[in-house]
SEPASE-348866 format. One line per 8 residues: number of its first residue (from 1); their letters; for each residue x negated, y, z negated of N, C-alpha, C. Coordinates in steps of 0.1 Angstrom, whole numbers, plus 5000, padded with zeros to 4 digits. Atoms other than C-alpha are relative to their C-alpha. Example, Ala and Ser with C-alpha at 12.3 -4.5 7.8 and 13.67 -1.06 7.14 Angstrom:
1 = AS = 4991,4988,5000,4877,4955,4922,4991,5012,5000  5009,4989,5000,4863,4989,4929,5008,5011,4992 $
This chain:
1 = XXXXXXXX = 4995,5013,4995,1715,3520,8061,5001,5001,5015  4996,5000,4986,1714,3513,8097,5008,4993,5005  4992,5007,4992,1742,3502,8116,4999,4995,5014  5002,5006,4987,1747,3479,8146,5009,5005,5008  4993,4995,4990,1761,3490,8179,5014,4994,4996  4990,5005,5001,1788,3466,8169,5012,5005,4991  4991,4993,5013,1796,3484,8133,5002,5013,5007  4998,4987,4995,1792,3519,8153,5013,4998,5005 $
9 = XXXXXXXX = 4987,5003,4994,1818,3507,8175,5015,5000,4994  4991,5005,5009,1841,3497,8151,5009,5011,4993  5001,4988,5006,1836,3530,8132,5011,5010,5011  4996,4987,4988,1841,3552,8166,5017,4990,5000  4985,5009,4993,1874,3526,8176,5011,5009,4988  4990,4998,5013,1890,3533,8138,5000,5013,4999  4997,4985,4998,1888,3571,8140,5007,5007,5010  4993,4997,4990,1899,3576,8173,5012,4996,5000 $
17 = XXXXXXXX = 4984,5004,4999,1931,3560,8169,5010,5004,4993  4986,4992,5005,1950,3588,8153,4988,5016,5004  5007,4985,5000,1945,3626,8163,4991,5003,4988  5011,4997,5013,1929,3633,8127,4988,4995,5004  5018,5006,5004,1902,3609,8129,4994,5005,5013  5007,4995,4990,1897,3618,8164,4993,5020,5001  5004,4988,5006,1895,3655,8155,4985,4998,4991  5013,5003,5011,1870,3645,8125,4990,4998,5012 $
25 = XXXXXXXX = 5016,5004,4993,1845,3625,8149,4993,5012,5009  5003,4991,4994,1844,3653,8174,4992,5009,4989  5002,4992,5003,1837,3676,8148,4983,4996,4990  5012,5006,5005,1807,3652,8133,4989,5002,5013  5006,5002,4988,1795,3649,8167,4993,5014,5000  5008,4981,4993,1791,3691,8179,4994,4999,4985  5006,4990,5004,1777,3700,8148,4982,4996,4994  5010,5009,4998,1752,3668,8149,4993,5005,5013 $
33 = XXXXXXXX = 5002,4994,4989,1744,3679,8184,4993,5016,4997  5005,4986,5003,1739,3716,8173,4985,5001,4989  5011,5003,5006,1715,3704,8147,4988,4993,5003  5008,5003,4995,1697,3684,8167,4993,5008,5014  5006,4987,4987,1692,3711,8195,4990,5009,4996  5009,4987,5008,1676,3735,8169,4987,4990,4998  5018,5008,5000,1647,3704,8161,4992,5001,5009  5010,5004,4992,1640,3700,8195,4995,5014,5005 $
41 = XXXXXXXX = 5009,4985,5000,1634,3737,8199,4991,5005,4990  5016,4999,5007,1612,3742,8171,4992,4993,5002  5015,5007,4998,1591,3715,8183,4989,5008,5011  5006,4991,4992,1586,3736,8215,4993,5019,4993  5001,4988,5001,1586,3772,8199,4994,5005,4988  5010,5000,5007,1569,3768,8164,5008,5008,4989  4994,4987,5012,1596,3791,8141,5012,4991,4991  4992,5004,5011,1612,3780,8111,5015,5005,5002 $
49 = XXXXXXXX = 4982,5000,5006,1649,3770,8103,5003,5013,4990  4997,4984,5010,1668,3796,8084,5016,4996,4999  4984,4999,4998,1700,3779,8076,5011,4999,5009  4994,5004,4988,1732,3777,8094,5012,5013,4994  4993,4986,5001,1761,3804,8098,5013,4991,5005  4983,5007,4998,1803,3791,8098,5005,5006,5012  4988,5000,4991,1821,3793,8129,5009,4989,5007  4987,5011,4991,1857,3781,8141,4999,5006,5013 $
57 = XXXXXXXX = 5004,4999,4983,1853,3778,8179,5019,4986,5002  4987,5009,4996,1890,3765,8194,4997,4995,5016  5005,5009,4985,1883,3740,8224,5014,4992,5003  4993,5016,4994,1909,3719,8246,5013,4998,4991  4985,5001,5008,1939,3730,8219,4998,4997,4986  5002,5005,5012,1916,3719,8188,4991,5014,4994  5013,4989,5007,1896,3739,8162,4991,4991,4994  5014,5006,5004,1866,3730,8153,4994,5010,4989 $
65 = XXXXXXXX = 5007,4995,5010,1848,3742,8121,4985,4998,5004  5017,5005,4994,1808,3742,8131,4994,5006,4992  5010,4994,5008,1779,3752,8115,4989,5001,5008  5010,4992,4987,1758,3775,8141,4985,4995,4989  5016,5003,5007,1718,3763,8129,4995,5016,5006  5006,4989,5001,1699,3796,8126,4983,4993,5002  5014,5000,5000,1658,3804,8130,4999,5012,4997  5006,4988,5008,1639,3825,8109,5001,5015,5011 $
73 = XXXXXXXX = 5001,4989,4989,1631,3849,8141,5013,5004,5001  4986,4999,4994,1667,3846,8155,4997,4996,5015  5006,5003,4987,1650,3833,8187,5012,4986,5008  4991,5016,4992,1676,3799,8193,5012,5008,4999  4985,4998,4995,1711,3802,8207,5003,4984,5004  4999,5018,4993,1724,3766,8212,5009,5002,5009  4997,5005,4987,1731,3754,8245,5018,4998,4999  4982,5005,5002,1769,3740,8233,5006,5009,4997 $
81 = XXXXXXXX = 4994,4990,5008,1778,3768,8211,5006,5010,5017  5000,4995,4982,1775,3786,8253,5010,4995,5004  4987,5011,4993,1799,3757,8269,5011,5004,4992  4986,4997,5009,1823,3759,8241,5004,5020,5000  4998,4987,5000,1823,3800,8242,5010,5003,5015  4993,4996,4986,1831,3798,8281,5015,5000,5002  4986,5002,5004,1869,3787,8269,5003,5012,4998  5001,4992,5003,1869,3812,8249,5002,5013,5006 $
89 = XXXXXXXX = 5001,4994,4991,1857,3837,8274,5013,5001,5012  4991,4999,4989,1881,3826,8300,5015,5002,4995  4992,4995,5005,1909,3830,8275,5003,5011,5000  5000,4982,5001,1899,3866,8271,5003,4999,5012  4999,4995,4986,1898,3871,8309,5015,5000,5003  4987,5000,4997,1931,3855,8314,5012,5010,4995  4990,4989,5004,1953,3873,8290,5000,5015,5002  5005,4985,4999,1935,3905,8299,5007,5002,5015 $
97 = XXXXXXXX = 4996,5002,4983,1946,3897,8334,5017,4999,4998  4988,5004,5002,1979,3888,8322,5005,5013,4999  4998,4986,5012,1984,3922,8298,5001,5013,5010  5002,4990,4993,1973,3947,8327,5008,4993,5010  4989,5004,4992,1999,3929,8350,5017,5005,4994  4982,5000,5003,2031,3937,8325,5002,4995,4993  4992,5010,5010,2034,3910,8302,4994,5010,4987  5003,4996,5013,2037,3914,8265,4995,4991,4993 $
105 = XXXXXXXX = 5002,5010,5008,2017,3899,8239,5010,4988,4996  4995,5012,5007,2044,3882,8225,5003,4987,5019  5001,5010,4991,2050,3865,8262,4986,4991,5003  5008,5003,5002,2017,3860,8266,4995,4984,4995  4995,5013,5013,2019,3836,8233,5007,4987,5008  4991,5013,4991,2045,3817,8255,4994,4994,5005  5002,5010,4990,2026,3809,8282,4988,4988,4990  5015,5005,5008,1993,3804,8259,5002,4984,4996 $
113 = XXXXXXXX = 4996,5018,5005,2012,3772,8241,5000,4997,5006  4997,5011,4988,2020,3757,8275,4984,4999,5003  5014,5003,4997,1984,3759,8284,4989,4992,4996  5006,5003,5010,1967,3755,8257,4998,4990,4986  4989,5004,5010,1990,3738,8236,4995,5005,4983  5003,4989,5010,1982,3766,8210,5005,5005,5002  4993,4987,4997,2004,3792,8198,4991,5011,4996  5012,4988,5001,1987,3826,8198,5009,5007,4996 $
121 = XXXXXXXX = 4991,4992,5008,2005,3853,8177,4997,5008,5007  5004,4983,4993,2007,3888,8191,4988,5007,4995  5009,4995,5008,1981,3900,8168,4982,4990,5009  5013,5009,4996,1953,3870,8179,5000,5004,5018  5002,5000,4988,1963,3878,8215,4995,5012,5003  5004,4984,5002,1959,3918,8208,4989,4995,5002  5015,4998,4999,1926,3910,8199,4991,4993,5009  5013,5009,4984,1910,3883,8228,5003,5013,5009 $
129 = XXXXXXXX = 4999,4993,4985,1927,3912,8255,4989,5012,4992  5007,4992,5007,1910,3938,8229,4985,4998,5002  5009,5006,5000,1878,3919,8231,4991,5005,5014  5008,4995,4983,1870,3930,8270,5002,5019,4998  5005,4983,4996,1873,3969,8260,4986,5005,5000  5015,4996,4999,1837,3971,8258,4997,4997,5012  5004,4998,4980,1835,3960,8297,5006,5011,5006  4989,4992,4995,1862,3982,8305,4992,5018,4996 $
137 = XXXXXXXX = 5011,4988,5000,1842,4009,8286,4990,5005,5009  5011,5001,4993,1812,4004,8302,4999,5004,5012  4996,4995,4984,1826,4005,8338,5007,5014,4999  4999,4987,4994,1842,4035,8334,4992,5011,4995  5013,4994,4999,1808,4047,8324,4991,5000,5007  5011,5005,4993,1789,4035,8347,4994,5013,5012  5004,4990,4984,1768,4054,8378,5004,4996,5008  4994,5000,4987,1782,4067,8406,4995,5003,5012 $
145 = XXXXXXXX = 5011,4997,4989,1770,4070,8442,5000,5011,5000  5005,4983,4992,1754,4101,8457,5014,5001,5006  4997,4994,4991,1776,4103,8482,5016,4996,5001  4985,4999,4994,1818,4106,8488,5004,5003,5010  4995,4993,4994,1835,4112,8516,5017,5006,4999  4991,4990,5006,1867,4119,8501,5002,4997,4991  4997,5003,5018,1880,4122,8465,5009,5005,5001  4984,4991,5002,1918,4125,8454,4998,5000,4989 $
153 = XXXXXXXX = 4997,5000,5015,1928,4138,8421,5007,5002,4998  4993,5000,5003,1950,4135,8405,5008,4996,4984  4997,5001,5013,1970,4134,8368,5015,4991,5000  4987,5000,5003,1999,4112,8349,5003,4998,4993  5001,4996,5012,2014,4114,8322,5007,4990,4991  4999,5011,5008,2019,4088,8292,5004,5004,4990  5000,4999,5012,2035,4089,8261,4993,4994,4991  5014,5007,5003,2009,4083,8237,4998,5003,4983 $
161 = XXXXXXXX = 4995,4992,5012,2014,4086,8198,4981,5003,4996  5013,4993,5004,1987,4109,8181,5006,5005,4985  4994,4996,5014,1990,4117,8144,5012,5001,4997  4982,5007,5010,2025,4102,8136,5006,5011,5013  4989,4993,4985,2041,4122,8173,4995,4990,5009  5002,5005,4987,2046,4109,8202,5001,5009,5015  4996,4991,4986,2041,4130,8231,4995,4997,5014  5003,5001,4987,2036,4130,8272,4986,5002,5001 $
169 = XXXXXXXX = 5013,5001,4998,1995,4130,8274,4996,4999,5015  5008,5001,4983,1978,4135,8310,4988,4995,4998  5017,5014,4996,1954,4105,8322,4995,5004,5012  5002,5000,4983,1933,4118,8349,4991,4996,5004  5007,5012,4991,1925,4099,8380,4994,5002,5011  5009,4991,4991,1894,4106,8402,4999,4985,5010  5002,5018,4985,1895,4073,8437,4994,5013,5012  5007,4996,4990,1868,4080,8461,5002,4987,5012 $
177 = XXXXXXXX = 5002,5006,4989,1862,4069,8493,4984,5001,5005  5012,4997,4996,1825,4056,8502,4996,5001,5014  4999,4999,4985,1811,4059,8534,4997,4985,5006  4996,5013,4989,1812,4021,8543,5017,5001,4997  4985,4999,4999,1852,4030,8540,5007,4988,4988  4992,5005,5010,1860,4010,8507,5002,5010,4986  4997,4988,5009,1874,4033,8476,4995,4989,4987  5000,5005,5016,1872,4031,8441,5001,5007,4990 $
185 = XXXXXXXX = 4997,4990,5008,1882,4047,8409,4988,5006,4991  5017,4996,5008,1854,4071,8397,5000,5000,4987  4999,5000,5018,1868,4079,8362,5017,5003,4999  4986,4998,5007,1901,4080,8338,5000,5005,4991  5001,4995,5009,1901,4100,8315,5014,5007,4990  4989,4995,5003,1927,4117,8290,4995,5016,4993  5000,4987,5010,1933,4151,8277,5016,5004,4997  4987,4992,5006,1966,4167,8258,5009,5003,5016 $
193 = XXXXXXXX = 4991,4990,4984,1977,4187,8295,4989,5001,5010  5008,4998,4989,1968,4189,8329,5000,5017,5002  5001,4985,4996,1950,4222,8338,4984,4999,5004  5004,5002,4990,1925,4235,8361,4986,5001,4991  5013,4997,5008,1896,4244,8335,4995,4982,4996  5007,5013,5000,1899,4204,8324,4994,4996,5014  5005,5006,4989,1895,4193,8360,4988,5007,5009  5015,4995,4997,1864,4216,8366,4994,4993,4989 $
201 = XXXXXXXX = 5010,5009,5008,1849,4196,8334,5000,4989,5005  5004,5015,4997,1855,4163,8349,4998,4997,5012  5008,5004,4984,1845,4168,8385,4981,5007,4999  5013,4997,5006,1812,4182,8367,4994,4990,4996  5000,5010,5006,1810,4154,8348,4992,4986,5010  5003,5008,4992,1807,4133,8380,4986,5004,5004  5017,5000,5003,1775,4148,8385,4991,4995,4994  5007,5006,5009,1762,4136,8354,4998,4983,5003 $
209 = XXXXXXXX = 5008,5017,4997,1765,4100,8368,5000,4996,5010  5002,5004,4986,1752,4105,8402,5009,5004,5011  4994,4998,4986,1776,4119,8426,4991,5016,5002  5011,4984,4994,1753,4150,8448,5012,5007,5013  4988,4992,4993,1782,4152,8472,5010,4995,5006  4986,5001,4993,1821,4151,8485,5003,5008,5010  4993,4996,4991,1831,4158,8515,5014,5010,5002  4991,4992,5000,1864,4167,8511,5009,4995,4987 $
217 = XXXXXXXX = 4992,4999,5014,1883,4173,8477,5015,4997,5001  4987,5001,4994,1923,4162,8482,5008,5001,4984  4994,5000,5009,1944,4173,8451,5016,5003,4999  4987,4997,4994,1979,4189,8446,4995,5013,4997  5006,4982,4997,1980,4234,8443,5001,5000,4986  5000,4998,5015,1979,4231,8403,4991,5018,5001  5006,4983,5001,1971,4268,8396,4989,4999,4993  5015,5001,5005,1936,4274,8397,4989,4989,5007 $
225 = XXXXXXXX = 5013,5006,4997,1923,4242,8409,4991,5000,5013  5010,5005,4986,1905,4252,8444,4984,5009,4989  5014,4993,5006,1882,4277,8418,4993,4989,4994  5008,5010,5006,1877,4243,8397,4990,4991,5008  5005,5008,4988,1868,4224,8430,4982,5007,5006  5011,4992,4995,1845,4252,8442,4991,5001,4987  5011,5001,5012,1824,4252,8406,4995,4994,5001  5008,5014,5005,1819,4218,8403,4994,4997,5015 $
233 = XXXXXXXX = 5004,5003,4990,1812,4214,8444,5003,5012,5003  5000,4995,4996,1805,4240,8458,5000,5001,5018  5000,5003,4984,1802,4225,8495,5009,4990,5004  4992,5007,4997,1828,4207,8494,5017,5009,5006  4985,4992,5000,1863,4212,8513,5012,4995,4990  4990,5004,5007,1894,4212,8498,5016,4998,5008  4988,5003,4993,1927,4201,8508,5014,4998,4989  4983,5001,5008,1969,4207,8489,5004,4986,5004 $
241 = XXXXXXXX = 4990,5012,4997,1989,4176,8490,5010,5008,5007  4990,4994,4996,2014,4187,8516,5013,4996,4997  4986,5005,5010,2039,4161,8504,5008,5009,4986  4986,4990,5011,2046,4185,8473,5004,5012,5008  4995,4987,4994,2044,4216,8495,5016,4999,5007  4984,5006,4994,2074,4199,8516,5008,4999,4989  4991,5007,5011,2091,4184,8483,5006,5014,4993  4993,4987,5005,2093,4221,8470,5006,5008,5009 $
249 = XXXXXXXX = 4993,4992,4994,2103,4237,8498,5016,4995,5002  4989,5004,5004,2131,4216,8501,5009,5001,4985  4989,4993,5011,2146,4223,8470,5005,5012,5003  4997,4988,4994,2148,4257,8484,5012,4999,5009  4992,4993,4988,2172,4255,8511,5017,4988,4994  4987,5008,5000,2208,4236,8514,4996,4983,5008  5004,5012,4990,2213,4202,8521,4998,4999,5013  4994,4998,4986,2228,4209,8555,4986,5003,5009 $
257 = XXXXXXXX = 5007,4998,4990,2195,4224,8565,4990,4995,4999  5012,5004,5002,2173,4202,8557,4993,4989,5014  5002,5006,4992,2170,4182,8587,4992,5013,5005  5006,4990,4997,2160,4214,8602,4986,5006,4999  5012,4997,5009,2135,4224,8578,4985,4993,5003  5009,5015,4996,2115,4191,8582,4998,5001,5016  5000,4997,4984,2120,4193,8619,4985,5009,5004  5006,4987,4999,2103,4228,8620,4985,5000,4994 $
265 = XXXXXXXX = 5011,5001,5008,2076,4222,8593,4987,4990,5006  5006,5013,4992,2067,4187,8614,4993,5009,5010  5003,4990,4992,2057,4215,8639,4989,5001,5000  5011,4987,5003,2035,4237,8624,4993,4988,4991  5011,5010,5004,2016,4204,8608,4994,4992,5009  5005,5002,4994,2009,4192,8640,4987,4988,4997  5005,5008,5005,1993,4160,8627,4992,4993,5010  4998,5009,4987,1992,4138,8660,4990,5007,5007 $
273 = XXXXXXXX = 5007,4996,4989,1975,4164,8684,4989,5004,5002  5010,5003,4999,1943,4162,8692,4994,5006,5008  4997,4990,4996,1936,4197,8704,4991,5009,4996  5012,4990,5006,1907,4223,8698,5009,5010,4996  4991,4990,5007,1937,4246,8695,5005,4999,4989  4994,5003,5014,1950,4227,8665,4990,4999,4992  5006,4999,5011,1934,4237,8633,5003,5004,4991  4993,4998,5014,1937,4246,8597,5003,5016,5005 $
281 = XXXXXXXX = 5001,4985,4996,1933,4287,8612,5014,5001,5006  4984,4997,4988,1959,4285,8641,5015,4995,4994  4984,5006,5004,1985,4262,8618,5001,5005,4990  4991,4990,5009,1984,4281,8589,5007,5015,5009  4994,4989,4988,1990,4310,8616,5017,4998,5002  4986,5007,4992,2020,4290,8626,5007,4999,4985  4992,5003,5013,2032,4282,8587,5006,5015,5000  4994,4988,5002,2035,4320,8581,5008,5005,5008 $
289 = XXXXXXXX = 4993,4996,4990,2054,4325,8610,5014,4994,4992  4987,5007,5009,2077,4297,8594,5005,5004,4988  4992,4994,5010,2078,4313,8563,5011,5013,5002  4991,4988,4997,2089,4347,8579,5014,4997,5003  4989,5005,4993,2118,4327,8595,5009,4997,4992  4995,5006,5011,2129,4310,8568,5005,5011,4989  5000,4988,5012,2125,4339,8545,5017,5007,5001  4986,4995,4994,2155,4357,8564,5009,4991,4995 $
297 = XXXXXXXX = 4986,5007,5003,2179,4328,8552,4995,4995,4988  4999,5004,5012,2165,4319,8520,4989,5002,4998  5008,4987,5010,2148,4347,8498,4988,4997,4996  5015,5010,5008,2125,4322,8478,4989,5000,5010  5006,5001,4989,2107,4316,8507,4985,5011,5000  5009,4990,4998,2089,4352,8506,4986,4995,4990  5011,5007,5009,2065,4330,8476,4992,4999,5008  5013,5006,4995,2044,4319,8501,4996,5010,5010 $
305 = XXXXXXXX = 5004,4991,4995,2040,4348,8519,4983,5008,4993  5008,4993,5004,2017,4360,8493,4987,4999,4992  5016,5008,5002,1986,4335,8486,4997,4998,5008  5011,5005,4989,1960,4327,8510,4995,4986,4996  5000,5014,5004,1956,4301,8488,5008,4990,5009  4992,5009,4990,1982,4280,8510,4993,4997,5015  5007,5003,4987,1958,4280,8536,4994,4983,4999  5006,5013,5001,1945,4247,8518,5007,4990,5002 $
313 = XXXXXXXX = 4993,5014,4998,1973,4228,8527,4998,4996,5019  5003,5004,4985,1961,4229,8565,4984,4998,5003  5012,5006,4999,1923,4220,8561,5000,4990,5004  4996,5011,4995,1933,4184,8573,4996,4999,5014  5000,5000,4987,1936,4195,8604,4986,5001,5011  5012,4999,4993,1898,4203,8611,4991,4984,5001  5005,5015,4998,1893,4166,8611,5007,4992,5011  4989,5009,4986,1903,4140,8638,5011,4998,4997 $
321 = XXXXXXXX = 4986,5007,5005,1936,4130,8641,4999,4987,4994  4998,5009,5008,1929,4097,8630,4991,4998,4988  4997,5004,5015,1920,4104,8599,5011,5006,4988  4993,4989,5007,1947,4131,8590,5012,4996,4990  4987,5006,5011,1976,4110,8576,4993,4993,4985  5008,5002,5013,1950,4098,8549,4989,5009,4993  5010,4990,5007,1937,4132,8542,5013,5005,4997  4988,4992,4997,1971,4155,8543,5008,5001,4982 $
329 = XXXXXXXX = 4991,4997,5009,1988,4143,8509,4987,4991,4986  5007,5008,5008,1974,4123,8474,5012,4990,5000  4995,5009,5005,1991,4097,8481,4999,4987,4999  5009,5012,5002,1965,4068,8479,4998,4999,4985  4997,5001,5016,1964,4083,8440,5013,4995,4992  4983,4999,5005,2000,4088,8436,4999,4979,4997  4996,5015,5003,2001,4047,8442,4991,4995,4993  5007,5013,5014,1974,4038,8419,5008,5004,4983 $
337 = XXXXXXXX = 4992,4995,5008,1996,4060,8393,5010,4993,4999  4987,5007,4999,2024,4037,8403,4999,4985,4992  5007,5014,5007,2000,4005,8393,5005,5003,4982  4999,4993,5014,1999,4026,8360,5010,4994,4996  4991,4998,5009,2031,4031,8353,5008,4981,4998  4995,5011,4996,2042,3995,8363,4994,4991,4992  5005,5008,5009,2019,3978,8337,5004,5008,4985  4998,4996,5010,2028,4006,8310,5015,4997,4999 $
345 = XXXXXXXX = 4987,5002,5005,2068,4003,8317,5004,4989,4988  4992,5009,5006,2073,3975,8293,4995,5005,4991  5016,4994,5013,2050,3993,8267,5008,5010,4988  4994,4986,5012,2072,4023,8252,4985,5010,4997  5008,4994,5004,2051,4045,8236,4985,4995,4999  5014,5007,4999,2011,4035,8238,4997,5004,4982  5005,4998,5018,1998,4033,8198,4989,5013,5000  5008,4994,4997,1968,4056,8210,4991,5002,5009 $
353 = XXXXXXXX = 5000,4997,4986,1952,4073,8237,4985,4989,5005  5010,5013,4997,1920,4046,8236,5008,4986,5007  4997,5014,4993,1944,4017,8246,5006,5004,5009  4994,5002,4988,1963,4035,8270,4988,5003,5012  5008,5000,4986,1932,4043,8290,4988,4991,4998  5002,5013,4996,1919,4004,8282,5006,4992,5009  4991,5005,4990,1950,3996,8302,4999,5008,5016  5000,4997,4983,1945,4019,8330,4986,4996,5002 $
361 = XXXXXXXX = 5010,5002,5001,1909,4013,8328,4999,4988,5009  5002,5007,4994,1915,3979,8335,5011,4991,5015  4989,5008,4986,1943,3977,8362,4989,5013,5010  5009,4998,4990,1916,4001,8380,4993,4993,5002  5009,5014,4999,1886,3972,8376,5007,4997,5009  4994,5011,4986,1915,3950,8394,4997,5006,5010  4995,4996,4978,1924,3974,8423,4988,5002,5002  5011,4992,4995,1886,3980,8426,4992,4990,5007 $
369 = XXXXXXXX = 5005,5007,4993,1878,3943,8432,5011,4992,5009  4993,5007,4990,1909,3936,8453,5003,5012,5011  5001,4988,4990,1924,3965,8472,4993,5005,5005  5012,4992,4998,1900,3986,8471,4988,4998,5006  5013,5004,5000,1872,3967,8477,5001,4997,5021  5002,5004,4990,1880,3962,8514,5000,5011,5012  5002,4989,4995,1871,3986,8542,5005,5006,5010  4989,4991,4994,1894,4012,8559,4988,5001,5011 $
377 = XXXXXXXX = 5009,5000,4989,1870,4007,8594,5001,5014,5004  4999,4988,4994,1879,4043,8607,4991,5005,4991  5008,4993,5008,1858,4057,8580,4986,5001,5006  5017,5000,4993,1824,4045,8597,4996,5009,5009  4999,4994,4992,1832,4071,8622,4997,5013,4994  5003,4985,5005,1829,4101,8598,4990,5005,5003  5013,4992,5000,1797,4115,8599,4998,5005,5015  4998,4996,4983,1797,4115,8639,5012,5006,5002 $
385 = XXXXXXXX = 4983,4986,5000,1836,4129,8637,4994,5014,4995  4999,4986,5010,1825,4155,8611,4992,5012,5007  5008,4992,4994,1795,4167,8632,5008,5004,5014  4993,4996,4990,1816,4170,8662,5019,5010,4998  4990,4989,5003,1848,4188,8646,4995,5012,4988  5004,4993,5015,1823,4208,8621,5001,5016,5013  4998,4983,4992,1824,4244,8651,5014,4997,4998  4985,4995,5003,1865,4243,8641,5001,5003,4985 $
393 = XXXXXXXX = 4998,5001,5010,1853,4243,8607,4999,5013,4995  4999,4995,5004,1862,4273,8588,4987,5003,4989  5008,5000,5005,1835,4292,8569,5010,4995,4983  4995,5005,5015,1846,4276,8529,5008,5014,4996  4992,4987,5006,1869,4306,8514,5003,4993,4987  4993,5008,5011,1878,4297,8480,5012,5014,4991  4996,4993,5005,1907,4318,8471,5000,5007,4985  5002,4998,5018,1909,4337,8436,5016,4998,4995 $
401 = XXX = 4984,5002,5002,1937,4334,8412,5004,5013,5000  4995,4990,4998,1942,4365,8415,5015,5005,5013  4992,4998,4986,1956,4363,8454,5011,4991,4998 $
């Protein structure tokens, strides 16, 4: 029977005037639309129907029941089924964006209703933020450049349940610096404990997806790791966080003399001066003097007397001064650690060590296309700095653990 524009009308007027019916027509409408998309593509492409396949697709606060049209090949994708997915899509993005900021599912849910005017359960929202781990994957698989000019590393540690315990777990975090002067996190990885045999497998590893060389390695003195540094790069320098060297020596002395201490040590780090006499050689020269001094009023002290290893906390210095305050400590890592823990605090314990490094995973992504992404201009200068402070450069020594 065919109807007149006038009965159509009549039809469309009397549905639409209660949510129900307007719901219904919509849902006559897309899946009329979807079935006429698939005709007009087999007229062009010549491959047999094959049925149709049930999906609920939620649009604009509604659900929709459809019925996806299939082809024998599998060659059609309809055009709508696309539009209607981009919701969808941008759902996931949002709450994923939301989730790696701090909120909790169940907040989440809150706002979701106001937006959407849909409630989302904790469970339905788990799974849309769940939904982007396969990007999250991917990127921190991905290839990496040839070339670094510096790399911090650094570990931190997550409670993270594993076979019915809950224990402290080390996530560790590899941020380069390229040579147009923007960073970025190379990888996250987890293992049980930080130690120096893992962090020779995962600065190895970086090989595997493209890095040929780093400049300069910046870690803290974890025992062991300048041997892991020198395996995995062998031409690369290395550099101690002197922030902990400071942070421990201070525990060492009395309050009273700490003003002192700092004073003295500010010295022999000579950060500022811009000096063919100042170098990693002449200021560790200058440290051991300090230790000797020191030693005389508090015993502990004689510790550092007796590695050469500590020479890596003044490699810094064979570079210009202005780049030394962003070589000297890891504390460009330390604050992406802080992102960390700032999206995990509301978290408690993580369910397993896959979601907590989908969550660092993806508060790196962010800092990689905000922070990160913009360029520290003094960097452009390296390669011409490096060749002109490379005669103060020390031949490489990589102490043993032994010393």
């Amino acid at each position: 029977m065919k109807l007149t524009q006038s009965q159509i009308s009549e039809i469309v007027n009397e549905m639409t005037s209660s949510q129900q019916g307007l719901h219904a027509l919509m849902q006559i409408v897309l899946n009329s639309i979807l079935k006429n998309e698939r005709t007009l593509w087999q007229e062009d492409n010549k491959e047999a129907a094959n049925g149709f396949r049930p999906r609920r697709i939620n649009f604009r606060g509604m659900e929709f029941a459809l019925q996806i049209p299939r082809t024998r090949q599998g060659g059609f994708y309809p055009t709508l089924l696309a539009v209607l997915r981009d919701e969808e899509q941008e759902k996931a993005m949002l709450f994923n964006e939301l989730y790696t900021k701090g909120l909790t599912c169940e907040q989440i849910g809150q706002i979701s209703e106001r937006l959407y005017s849909r409630i989302y359960s904790k469970q339905q929202i788990s799974y849309l933020v769940q939904a982007t781990q396969t990007d999250v994957n991917r990127w921190l698989a991905r290839d990496l450049a040839s070339h670094y000019l510096v790399v911090y590393i650094d570990a931190t540690f997550v409670p993270t349940r594993r076979e019915h315990r809950v224990t402290q777990e080390a996530y560790y975090s590899i941020l380069g610096v390229l040579p147009d002067g923007t960073r970025e996190v190379l990888a996250i990885v987890n293992h049980p404990t930080e130690g120096a045999v893992n962090w020779q497998g995962e600065l190895k590893a970086l090989q595997e997806r493209g890095v040929e060389r780093i400049d300069l390695i910046v870690s803290d003195a974890l025992a062991g790791i300048e041997n892991a540094v020198t395996s995995a790069f062998p031409a690369s320098r290395h550099q101690f966080c002197v922030a902990h060297l400071l942070r421990e020596m201070s525990a060492l002395v009395p309050r009273k003399d700490l003003r002192e201490l700092h004073d003295e040590f500010r010295e022999v780090l000579s950060i500022d001066i811009d000096s063919k006499e100042v170098n990693s050689a002449s200021q560790y020269a200058a440290f051991l003097n300090f230790v000797e001094r020191w030693s005389k009023r508090v015993s502990t002290f004689e510790r550092y007397k007796k590695s050469s290893r500590n020479a890596l906390y003044f490699t810094f210095l064979d570079y210009s001064p202005k780049y030394r305050r962003m070589l000297y400590t890891t504390n460009w890592i330390e604050r992406l650690n802080r992102c960390y823990k700032r999206t995990l605090s509301m978290r408690g314990a993580m369910p397993s060590a896959s979601s907590v490094l989908f969550l660092l995973g993806s508060v790196a992504m962010q800092m990689n296309k905000t922070t990160y992404s913009y360029p520290i201009s003094v960097f452009k200068d390296w390669d011409n700095d490096l060749a002109v402070h490379s005669s103060s450069f020390r031949a490489k020594e990589s102490p043993s653990l032994e010393e």
